[in-house]
VOPAGU-2260 file (C-alpha; in pm, 1 decimal, decimal comma):
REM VOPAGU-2260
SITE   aa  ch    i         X         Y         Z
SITE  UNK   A    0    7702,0    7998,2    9448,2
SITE  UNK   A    1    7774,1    7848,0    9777,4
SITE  UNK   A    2    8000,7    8085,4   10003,8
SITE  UNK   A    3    8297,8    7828,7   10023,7
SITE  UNK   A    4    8323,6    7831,4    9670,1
SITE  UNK   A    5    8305,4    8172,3    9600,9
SITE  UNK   A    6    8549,5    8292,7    9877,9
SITE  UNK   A    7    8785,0    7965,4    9780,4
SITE  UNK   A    8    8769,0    8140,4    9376,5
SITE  UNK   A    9    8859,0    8454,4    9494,3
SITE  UNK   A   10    9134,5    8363,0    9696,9
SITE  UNK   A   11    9256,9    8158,9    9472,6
SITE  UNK   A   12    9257,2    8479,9    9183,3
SITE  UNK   A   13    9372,9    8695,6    9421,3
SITE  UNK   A   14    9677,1    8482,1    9456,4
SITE  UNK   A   15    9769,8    8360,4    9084,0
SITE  UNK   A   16    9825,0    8755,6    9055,5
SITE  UNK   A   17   10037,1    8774,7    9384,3
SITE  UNK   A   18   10289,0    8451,4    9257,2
SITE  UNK   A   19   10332,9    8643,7    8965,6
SITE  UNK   A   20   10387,6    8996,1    9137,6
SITE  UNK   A   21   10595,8    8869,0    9469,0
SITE  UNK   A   22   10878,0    8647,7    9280,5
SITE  UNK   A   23   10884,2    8871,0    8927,7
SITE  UNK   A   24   10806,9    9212,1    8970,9
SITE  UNK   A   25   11143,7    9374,7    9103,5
SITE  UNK   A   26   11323,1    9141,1    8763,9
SITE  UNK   A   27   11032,1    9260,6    8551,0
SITE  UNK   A   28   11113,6    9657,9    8613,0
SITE  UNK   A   29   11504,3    9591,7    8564,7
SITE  UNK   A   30   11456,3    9332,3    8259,5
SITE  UNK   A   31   11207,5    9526,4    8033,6
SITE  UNK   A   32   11241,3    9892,1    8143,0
SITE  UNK   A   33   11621,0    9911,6    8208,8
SITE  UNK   A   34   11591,6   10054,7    8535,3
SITE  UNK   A   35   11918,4    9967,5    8721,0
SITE  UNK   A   36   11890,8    9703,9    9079,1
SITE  UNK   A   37   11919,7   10001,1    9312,7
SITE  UNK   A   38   11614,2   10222,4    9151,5
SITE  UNK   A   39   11441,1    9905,2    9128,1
SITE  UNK   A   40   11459,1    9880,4    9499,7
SITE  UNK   A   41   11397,7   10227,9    9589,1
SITE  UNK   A   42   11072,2   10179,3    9408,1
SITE  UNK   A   43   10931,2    9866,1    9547,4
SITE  UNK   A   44   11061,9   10012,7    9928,1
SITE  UNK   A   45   10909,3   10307,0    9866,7
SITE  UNK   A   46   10609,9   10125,2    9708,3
SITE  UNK   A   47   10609,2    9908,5   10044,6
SITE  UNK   A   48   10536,7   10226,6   10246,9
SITE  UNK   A   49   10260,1   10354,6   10005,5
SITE  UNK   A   50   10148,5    9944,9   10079,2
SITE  UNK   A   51   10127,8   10049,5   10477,6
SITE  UNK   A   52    9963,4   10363,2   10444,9
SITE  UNK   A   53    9673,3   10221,7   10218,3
SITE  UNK   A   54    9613,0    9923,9   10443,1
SITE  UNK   A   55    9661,1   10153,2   10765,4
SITE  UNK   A   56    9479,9   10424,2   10686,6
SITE  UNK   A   57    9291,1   10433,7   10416,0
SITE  UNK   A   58    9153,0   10099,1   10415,2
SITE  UNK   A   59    9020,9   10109,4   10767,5
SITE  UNK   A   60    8824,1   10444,3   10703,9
SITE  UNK   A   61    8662,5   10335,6   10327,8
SITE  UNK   A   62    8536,2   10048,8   10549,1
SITE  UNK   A   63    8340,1   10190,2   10767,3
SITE  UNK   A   64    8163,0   10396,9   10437,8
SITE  UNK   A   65    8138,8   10089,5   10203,7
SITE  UNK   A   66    8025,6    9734,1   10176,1
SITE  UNK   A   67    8287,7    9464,9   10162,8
SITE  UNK   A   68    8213,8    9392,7    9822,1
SITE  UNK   A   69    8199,9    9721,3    9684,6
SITE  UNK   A   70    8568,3    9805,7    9839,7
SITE  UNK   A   71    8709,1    9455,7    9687,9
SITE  UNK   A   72    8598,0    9574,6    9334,2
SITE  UNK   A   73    8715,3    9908,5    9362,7
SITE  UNK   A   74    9007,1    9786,8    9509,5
SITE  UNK   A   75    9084,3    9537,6    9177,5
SITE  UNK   A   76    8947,6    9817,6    8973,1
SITE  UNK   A   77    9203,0   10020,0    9040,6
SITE  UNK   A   78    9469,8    9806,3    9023,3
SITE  UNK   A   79    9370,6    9689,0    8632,5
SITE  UNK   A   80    9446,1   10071,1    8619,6
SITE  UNK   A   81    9754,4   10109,0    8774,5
SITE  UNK   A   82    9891,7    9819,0    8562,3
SITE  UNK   A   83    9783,1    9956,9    8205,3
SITE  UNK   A   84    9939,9   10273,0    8342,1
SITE  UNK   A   85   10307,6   10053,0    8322,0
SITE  UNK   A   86   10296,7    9997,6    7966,3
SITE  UNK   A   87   10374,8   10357,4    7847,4
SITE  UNK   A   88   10617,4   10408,0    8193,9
SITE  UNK   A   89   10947,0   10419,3    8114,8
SITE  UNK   A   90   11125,1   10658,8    8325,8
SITE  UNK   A   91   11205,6   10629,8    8700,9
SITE  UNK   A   92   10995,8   10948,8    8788,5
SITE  UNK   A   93   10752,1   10750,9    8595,9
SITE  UNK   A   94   10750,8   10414,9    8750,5
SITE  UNK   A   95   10808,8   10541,6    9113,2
SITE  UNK   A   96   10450,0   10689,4    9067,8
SITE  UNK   A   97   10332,5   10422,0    8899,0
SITE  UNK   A   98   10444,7   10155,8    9167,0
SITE  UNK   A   99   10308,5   10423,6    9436,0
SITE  UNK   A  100    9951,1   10394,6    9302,1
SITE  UNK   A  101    9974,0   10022,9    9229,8
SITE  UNK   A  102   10047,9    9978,1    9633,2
SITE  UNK   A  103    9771,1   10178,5    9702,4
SITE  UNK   A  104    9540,4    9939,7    9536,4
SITE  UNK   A  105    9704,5    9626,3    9454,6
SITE  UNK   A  106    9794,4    9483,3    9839,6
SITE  UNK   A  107    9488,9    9592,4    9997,7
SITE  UNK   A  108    9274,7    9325,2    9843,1
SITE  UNK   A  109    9471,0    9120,3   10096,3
SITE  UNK   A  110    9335,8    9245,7   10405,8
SITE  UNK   A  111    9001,5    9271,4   10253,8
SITE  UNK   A  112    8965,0    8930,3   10133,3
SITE  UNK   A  113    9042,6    8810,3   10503,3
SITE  UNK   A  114    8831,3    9048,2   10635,5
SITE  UNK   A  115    8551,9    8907,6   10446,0
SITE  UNK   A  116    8626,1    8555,9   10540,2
SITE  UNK   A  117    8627,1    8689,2   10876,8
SITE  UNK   A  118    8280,0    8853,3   10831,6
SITE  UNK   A  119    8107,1    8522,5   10689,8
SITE  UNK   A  120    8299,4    8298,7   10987,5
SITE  UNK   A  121    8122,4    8511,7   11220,1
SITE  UNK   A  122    7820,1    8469,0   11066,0
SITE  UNK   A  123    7823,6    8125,3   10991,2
SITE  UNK   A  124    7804,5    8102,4   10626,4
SITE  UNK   A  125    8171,4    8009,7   10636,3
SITE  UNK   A  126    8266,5    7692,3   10865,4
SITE  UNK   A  127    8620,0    7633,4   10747,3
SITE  UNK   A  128    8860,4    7932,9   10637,6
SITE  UNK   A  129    9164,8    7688,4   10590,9
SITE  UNK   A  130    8981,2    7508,0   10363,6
SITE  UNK   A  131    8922,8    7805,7   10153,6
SITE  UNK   A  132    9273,5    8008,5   10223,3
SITE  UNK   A  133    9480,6    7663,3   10084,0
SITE  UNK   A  134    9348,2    7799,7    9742,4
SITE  UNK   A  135    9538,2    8101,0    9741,7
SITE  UNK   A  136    9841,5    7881,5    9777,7
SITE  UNK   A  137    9761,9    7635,5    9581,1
SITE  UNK   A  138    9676,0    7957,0    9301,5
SITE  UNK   A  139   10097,1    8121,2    9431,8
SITE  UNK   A  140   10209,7    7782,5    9382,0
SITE  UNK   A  141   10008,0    7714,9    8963,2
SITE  UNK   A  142   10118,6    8062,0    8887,3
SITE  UNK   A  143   10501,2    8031,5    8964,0
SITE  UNK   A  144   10496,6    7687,1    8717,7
SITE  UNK   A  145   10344,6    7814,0    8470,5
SITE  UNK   A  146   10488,2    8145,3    8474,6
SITE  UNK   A  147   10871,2    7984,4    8494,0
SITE  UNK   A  148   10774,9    7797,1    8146,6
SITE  UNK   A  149   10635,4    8141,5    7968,9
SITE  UNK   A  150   10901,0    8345,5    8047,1
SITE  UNK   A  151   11137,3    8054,8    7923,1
SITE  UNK   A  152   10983,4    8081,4    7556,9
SITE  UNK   A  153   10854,2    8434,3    7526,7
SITE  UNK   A  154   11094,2    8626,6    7785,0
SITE  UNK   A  155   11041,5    8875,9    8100,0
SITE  UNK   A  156   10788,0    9083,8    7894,8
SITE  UNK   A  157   10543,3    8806,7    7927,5
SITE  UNK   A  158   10545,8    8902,9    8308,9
SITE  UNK   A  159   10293,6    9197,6    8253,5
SITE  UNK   A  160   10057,9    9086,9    8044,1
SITE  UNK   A  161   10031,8    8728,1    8269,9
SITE  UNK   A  162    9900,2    8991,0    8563,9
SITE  UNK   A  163    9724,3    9200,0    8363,8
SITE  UNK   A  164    9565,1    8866,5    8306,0
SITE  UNK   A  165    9508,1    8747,1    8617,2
SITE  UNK   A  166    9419,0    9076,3    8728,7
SITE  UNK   A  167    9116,6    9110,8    8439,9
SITE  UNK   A  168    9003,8    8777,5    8562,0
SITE  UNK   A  169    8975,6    8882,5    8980,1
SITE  UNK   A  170    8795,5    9217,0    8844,2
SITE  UNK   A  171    8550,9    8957,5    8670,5
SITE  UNK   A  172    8499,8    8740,4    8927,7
SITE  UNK   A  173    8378,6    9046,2    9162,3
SITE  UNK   A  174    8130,7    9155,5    8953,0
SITE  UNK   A  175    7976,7    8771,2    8998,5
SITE  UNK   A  176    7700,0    8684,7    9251,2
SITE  UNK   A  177    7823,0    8745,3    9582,0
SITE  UNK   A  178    7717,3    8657,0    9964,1
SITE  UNK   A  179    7463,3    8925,1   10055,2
SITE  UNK   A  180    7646,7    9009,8   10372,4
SITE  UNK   A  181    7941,4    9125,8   10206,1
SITE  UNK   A  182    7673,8    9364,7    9984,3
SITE  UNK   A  183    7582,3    9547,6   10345,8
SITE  UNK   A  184    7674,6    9891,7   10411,7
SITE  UNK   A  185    7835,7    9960,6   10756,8
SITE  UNK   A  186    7600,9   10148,9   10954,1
SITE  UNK   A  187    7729,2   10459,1   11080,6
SITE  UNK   A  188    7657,1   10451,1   11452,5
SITE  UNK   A  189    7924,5   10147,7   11417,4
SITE  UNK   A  190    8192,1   10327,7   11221,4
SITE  UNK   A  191    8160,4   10614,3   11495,5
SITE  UNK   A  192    8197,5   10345,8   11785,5
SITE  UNK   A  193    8455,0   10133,3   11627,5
SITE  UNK   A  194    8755,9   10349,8   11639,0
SITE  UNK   A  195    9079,6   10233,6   11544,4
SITE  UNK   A  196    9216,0   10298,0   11893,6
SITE  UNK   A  197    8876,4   10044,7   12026,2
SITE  UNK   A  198    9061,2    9813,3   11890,8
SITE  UNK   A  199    9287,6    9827,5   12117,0
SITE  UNK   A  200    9070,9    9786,6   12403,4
SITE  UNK   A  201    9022,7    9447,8   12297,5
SITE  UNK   A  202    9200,1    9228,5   12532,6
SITE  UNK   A  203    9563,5    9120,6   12462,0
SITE  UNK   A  204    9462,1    9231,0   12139,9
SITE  UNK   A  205    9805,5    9461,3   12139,8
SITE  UNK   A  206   10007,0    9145,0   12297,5
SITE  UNK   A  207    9845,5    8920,5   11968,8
SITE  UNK   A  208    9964,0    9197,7   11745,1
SITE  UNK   A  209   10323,0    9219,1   11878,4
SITE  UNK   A  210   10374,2    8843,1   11853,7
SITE  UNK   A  211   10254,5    8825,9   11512,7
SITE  UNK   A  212   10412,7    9160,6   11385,9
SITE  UNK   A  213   10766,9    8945,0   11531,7
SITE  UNK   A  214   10633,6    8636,3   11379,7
SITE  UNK   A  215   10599,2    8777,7   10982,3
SITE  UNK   A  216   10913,1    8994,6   11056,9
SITE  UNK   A  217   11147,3    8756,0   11045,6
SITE  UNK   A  218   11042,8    8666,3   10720,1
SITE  UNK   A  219   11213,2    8925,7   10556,9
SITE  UNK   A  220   11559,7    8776,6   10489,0
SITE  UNK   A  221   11377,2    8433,2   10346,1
SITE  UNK   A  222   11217,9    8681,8   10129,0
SITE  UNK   A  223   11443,3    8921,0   10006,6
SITE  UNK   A  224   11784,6    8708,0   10022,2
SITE  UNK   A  225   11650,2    8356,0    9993,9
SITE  UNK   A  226   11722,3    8340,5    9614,0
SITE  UNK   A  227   12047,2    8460,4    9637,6
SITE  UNK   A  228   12151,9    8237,4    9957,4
SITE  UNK   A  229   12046,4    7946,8    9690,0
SITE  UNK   A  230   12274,7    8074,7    9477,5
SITE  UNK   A  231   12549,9    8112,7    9698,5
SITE  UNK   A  232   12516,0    7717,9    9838,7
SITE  UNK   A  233   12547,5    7653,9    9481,9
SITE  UNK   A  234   12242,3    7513,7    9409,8
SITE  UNK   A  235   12141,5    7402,2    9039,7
SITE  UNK   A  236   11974,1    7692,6    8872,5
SITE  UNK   A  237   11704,2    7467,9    8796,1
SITE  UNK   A  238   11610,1    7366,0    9161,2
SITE  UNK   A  239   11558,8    7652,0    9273,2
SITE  UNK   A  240   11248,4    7717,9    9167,7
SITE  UNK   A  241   11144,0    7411,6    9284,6
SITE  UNK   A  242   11288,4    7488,4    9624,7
SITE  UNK   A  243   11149,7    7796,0    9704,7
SITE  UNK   A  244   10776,7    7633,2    9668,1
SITE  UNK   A  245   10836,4    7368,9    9893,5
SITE  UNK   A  246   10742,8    7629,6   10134,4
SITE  UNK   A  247   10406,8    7732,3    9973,7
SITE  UNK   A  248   10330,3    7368,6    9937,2
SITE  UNK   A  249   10376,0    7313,0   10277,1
SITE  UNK   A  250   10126,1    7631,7   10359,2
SITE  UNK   A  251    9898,9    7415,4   10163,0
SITE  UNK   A  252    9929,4    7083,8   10334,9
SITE  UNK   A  253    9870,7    7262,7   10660,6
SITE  UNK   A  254    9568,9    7500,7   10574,4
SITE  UNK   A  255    9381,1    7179,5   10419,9
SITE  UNK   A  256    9415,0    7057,7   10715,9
SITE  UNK   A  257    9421,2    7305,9   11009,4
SITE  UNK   A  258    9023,1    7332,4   11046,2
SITE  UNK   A  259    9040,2    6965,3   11134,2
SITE  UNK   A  260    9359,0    6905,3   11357,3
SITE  UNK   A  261    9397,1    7256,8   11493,9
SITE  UNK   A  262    9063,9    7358,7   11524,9
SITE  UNK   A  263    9103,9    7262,9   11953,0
SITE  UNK   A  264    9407,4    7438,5   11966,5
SITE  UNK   A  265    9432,9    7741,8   12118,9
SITE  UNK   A  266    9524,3    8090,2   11941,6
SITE  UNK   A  267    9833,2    8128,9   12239,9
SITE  UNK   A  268    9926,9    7756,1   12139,3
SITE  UNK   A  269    9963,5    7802,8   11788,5
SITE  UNK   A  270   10148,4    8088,5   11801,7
SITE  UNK   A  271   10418,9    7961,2   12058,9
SITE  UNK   A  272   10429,4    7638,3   11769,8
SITE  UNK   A  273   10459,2    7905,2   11499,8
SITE  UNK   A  274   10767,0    8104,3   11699,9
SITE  UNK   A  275   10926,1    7760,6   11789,1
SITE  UNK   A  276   10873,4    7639,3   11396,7
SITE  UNK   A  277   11045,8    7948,7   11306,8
SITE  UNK   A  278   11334,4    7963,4   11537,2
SITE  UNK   A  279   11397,6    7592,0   11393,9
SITE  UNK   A  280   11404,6    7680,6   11051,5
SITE  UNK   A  281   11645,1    7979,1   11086,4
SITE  UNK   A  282   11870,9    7767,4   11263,0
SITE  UNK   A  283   11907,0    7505,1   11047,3
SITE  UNK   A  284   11963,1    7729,1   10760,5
SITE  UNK   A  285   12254,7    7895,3   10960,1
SITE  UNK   A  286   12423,1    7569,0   11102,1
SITE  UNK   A  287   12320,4    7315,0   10785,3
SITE  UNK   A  288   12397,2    7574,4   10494,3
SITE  UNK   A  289   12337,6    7293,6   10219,9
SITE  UNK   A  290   12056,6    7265,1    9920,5
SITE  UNK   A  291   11898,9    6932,4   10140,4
SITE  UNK   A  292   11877,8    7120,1   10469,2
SITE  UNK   A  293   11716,5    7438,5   10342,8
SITE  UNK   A  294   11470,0    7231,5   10155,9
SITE  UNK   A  295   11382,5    7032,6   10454,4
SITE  UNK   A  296   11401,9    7361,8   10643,3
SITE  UNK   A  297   11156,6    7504,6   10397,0
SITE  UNK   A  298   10840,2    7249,8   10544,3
SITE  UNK   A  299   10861,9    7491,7   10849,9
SITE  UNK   A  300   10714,2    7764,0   10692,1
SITE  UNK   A  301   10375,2    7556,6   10730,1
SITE  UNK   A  302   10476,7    7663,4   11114,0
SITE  UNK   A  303   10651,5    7986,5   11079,0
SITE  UNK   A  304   10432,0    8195,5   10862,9
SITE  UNK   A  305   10065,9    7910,2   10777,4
SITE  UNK   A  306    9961,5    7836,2   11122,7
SITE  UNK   A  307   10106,3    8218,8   11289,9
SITE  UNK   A  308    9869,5    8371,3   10996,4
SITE  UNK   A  309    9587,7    8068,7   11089,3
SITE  UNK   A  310    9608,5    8186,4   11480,4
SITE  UNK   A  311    9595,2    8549,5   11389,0
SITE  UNK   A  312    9268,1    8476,7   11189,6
SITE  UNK   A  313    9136,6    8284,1   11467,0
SITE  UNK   A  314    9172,5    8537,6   11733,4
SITE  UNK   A  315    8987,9    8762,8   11496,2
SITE  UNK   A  316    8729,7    8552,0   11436,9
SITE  UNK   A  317    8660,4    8447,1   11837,1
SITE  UNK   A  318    8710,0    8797,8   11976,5
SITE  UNK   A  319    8706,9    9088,8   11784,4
SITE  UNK   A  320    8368,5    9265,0   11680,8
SITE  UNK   A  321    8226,4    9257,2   11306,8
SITE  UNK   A  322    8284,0    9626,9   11257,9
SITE  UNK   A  323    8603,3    9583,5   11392,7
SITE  UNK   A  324    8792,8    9340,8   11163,0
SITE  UNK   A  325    8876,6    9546,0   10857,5
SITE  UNK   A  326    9099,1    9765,1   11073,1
SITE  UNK   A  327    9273,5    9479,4   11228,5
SITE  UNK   A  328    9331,4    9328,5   10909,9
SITE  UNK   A  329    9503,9    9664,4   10854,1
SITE  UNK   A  330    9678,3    9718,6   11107,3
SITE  UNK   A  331    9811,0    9364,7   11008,9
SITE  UNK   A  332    9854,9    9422,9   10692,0
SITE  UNK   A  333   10085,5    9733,2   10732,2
SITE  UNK   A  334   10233,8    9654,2   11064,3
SITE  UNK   A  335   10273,2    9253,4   11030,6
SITE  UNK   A  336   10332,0    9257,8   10635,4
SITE  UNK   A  337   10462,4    9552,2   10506,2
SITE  UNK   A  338   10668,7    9777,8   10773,2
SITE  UNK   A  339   10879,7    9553,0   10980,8
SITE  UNK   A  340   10942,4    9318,1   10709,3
SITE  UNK   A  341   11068,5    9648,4   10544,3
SITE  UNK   A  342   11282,3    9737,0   10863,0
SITE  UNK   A  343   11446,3    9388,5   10922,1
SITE  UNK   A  344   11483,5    9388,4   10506,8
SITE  UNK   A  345   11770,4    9667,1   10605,9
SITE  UNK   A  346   11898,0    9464,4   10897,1
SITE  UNK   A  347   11914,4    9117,5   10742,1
SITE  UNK   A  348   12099,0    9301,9   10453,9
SITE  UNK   A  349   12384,4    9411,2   10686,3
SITE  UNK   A  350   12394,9    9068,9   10823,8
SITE  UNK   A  351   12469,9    8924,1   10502,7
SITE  UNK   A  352   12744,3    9189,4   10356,2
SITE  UNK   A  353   12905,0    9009,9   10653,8
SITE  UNK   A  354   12839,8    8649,0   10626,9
SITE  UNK   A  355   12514,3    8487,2   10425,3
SITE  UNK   A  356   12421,3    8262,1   10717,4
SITE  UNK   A  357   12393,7    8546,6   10954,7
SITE  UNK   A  358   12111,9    8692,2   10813,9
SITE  UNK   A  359   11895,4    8395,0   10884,3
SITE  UNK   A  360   11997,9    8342,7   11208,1
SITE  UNK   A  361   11938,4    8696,5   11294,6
SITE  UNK   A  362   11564,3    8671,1   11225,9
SITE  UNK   A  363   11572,8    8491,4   11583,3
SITE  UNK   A  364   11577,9    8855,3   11692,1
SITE  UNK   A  365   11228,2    8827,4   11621,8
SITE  UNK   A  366   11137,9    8449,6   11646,1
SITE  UNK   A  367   11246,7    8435,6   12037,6
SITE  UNK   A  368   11053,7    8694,8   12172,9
SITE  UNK   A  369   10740,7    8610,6   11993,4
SITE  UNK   A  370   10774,3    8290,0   12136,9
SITE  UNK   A  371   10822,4    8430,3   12490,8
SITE  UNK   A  372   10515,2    8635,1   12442,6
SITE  UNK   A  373   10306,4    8392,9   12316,8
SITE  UNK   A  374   10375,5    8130,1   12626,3
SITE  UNK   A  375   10268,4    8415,5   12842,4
SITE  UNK   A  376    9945,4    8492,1   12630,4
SITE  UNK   A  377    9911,5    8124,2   12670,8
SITE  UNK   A  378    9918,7    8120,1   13067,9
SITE  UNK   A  379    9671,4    8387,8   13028,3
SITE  UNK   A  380    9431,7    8158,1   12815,9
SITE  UNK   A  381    9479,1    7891,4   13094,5
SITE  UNK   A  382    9398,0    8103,7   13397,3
SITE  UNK   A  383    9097,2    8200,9   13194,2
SITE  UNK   A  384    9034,7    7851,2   13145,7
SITE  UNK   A  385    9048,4    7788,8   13538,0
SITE  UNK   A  386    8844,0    8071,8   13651,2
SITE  UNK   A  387    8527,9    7949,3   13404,5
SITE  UNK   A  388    8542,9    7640,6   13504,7
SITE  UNK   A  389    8522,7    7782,3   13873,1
């Protein structure tokens, strides 16, 4: 099987399970287990820090002991488990350690899909990860149709058994014929060298990390809120659906084509794009609150989250070492994805108590500074630039 195919399938997998666990899951719990709004939340915040630690800590150290495949099957393996473990749970106590092991699993196939990407980029066998990442999208994007219709005629209980589903099928697909490098064992005079704290001796690696950790961070009222500001604009119930994957169609658009039309542009260039994309889109939503604004809005997250995520990737790729790219994609994962979308969930929430708008245009807390940061990581690149060419 050629490695674009294979690493295009399992992205794709990965991500018919993630539309159906991102939009539904919190509805799911309250819906078919009759757990009230607030435990619902306590679970999946408390499931978000069990997300962090995983992809922090425990993901970085398995791999430095085990091949990349070996840790993406044990990693699905575990989360077919976790999920037959919600049928019986019925209780809080019960779901709270439910959810706890799920986000032990469950999110750290993320990281480890990109870290394989990264792996067969470096060596080659890979020549275009947008090309392969647009079929996660395109697999969040099939998912949310089809799910939408399902739950329409059968009701929320058809939410489980369409990831139990979906997750059966990604447990299948790792047991299929993979590249070999992904099959190699990490040898251990690299796991001793490669530290997490080498990482940061990388340069600007900590300065990259900052802007994206900003970057994804003001994400988190879009996320959490973005249904209800719908709602509160008075948009048609039936819209909204469509709405909302405007966004993920426009992460499409711009990973099938970022290997081509990006591919010149420099990491410290996309990412002051990405922060200016973003700062755009929360305005607009604050000044323009209206159903046609947010949708038009809702291209930008091509900018704000697509091509941030795409420059993130291709600093990886250009400057940190093999052994070294599962921990970044950890540190990532829980830093960029989990934790500070977690702590500006909490401020965007006080924002809108006081006024719906507000909690958009607070994310520019975040969008501002990453932009700052990546201008000077940019003037950085260019003096760089100057002194080769010297």
């Amino acid at each position: 099987m050629k490695t674009h195919r294979w690493m295009s399938m399992q992205f794709f997998s990965f991500f018919v399970t993630w539309g159906i666990f991102l939009p539904y899951w919190t509805g799911w719990m309250v819906y078919t287990k009759g757990i009230t709004i607030p435990q619902a939340s306590l679970i999946m915040s408390l499931g978000l820090v069990s997300r962090g630690l995983s992809t922090l800590v425990a993901y970085p150290y398995l791999s430095g002991k085990f091949s990349s495949k070996i840790l993406l099957n044990g990693a699905a393996i575990g989360t077919l488990i976790a999920i037959l473990c919600y049928i019986p749970a019925s209780s809080f106590a019960s779901l709270l350690i439910v959810t706890l092991v799920f986000h032990f699993f469950y999110p750290t196939l993320m990281p480890a899909l990109d870290s394989a990407a990264g792996v067969l980029m470096q060596s080659g066998q890979l020549r275009h990860y947008g090309r392969s990442r647009q079929w996660g999208s395109i697999g969040f994007v099939v998912a949310g149709m089809i799910l939408t219709v399902f739950i329409g005629l059968f009701g929320d209980e058809v939410i489980l058994w369409a990831m139990l589903l979906g997750t059966l099928v990604f447990v299948w697909l790792g047991f299929m014929s993979a590249p070999v490098i992904l099959s190699e064992k990490p040898q251990a005079n690299q796991t001793q060298e490669w530290g997490m704290l080498k990482l940061f001796h990388n340069k600007h690696f900590s300065l990259i990390l900052i802007i994206v950790i900003l970057l994804q961070a003001a994400h988190a009222t879009y996320y959490n809120y973005g249904y209800l500001f719908l709602q509160e604009i008075d948009t048609p119930k039936y819209l909204i659906g469509v709405i909302i994957n405007i966004a993920v169609v426009a992460e499409i658009i711009f990973f099938s084509i970022a290997d081509q039309r990006f591919h010149k542009f420099s990491v410290g260039s996309l990412l002051a794009l990405a922060a200016l994309g973003s700062t755009l889109r929360w305005i607009l939503v604050f000044a323009f609150p209206n159903v046609i604004v947010f949708s038009i809005a809702q291209i930008l997250h091509a900018c704000s989250f697509a091509m941030g995520h795409y420059a993130f990737m291709k600093y990886l790729i250009n400057n940190i070492p093999h052994a070294q790219i599962p921990k970044a994609q950890g540190l990532y994962s829980a830093l960029a994805l989990s934790w500070s979308t977690a702590v500006f969930t909490i401020f965007g929430g006080y924002l809108y108590e006081i006024e719906p708008r507000y909690a958009f245009i607070g994310m520019i807390i975040c969008t501002i500074p990453s932009m700052l940061l990546a201008l000077e990581y940019r003037k950085r690149e260019l003096r760089k630039e100057v002194l080769i060419s010297i």
